[in-house]
SEKOL-99150 format. One record per atom (N, C-alpha, C): residue in three letters; x, y, z. Coordinates in steps of 0.001 Angstrom, whole numbers, padded with zeros to 6 digits, always signed. Atoms other than C-alpha are relative to their C-alpha. Layout:
SEKOL-99150
alaXYZ...
***
This chain:
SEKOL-99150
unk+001386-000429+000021unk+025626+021878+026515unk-000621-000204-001386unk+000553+000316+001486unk+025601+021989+022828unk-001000-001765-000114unk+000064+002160+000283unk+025750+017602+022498unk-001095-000368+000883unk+001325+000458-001043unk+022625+017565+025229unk-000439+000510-000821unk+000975-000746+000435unk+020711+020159+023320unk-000397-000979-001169unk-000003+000673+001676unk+021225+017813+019909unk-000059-001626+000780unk+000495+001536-000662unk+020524+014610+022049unk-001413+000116+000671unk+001523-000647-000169unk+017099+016088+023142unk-000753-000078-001186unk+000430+000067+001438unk+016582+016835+019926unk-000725-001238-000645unk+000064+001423+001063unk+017021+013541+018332unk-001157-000865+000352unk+000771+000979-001023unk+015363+011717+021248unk-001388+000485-000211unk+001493-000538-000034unk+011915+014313+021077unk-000577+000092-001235unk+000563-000420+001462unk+011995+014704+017616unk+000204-000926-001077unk-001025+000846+001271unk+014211+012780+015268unk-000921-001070-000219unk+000856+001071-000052unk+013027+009430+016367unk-001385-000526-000070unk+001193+000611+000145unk+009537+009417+016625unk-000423+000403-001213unk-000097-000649+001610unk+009304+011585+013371unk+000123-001272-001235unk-000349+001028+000721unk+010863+008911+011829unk-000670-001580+000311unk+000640+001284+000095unk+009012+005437+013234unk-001661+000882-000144unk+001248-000277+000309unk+005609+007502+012788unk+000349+000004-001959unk-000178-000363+001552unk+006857+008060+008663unk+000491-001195-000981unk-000798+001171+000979unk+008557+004481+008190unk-001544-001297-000232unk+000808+000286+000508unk+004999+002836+007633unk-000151+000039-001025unk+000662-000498+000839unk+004365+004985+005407unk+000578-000370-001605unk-001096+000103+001144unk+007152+004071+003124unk+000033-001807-000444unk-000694+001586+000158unk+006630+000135+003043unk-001185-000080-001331unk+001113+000210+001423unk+003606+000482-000324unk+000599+001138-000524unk-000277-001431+000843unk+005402+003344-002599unk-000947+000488-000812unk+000790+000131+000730unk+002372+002691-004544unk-001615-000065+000496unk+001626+000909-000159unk-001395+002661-004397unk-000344-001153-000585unk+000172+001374+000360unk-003241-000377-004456unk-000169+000348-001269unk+000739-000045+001092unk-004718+000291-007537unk+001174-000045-001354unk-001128+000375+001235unk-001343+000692-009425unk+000413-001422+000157unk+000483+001548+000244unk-000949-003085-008518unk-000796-000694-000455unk+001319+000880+000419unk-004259-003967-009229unk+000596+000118-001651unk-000165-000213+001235unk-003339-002621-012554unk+000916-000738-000434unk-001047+000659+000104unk-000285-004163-012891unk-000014-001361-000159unk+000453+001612+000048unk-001244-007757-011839unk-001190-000287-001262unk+000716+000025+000714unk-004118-007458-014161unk+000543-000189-001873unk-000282-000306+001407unk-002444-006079-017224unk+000607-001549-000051unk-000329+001270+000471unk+000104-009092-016647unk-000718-001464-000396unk+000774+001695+000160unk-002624-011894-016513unk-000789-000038-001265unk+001166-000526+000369unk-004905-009915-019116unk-001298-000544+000043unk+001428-000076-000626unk-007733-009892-017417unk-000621+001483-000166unk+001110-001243-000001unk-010258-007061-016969unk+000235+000339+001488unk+000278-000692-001314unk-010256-004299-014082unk-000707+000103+000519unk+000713-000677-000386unk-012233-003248-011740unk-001570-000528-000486unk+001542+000631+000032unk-015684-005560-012243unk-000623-000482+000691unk+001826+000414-000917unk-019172-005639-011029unk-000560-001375-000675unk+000428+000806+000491unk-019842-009073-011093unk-001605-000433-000148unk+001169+000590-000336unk-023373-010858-011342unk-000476+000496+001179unk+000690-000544-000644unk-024195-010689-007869unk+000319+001350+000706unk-000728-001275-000232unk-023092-006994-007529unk+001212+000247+000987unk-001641-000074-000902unk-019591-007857-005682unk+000984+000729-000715unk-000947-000630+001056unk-016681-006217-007179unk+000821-001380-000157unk-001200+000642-000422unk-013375-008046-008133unk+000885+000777-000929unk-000825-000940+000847unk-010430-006171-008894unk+000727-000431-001043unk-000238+000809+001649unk-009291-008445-011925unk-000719-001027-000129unk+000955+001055+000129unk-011220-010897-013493unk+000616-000783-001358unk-000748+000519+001432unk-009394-013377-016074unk-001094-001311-000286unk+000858+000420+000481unk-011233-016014-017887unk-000011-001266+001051unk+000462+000981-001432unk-010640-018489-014473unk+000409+000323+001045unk+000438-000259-001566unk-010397-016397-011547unk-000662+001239-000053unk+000204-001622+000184unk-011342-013366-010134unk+000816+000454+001424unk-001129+000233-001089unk-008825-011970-007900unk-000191+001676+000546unk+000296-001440-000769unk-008981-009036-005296unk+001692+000504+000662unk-001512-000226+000326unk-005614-007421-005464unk-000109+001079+002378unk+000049-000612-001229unk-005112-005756-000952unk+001140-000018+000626unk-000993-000249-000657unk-002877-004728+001039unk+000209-000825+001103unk+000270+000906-001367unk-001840-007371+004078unk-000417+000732+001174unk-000047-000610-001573unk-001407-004976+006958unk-001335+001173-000439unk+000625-000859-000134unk-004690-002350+007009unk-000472+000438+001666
***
């Protein structure tokens, strides 16, 4: 009775617990600590309002690059 009760368990709880939480775990990071990151390495500039009021999240002296996540 026990080994059903703890196979219920696993099955109602365990598992979906766990594929609802393993998303969550594939960016440890916000974007923005990348943005930062990629940036610092290229040194470029953060976070700029260009000309025609677009953003781009780094801007080096020949691109301008928008740092995102694939899957949203």
């Amino acid at each position: 009775m026990v080994e059903l009760c703890q196979t219920v368990w696993i099955k109602r709880i365990v598992i979906p617990l766990t594929l609802f939480l393993l998303p969550t775990t594939a960016f440890p990071f916000p974007e923005k600590h990348y943005q930062g990151a990629w940036c610092r390495e290229l040194g470029g500039q953060a976070d700029v309002v260009l000309p025609d009021q677009t953003r781009a999240d780094c801007v080096t002296s020949s691109n301008a690059i928008e740092v995102d996540f694939g899957k949203k």
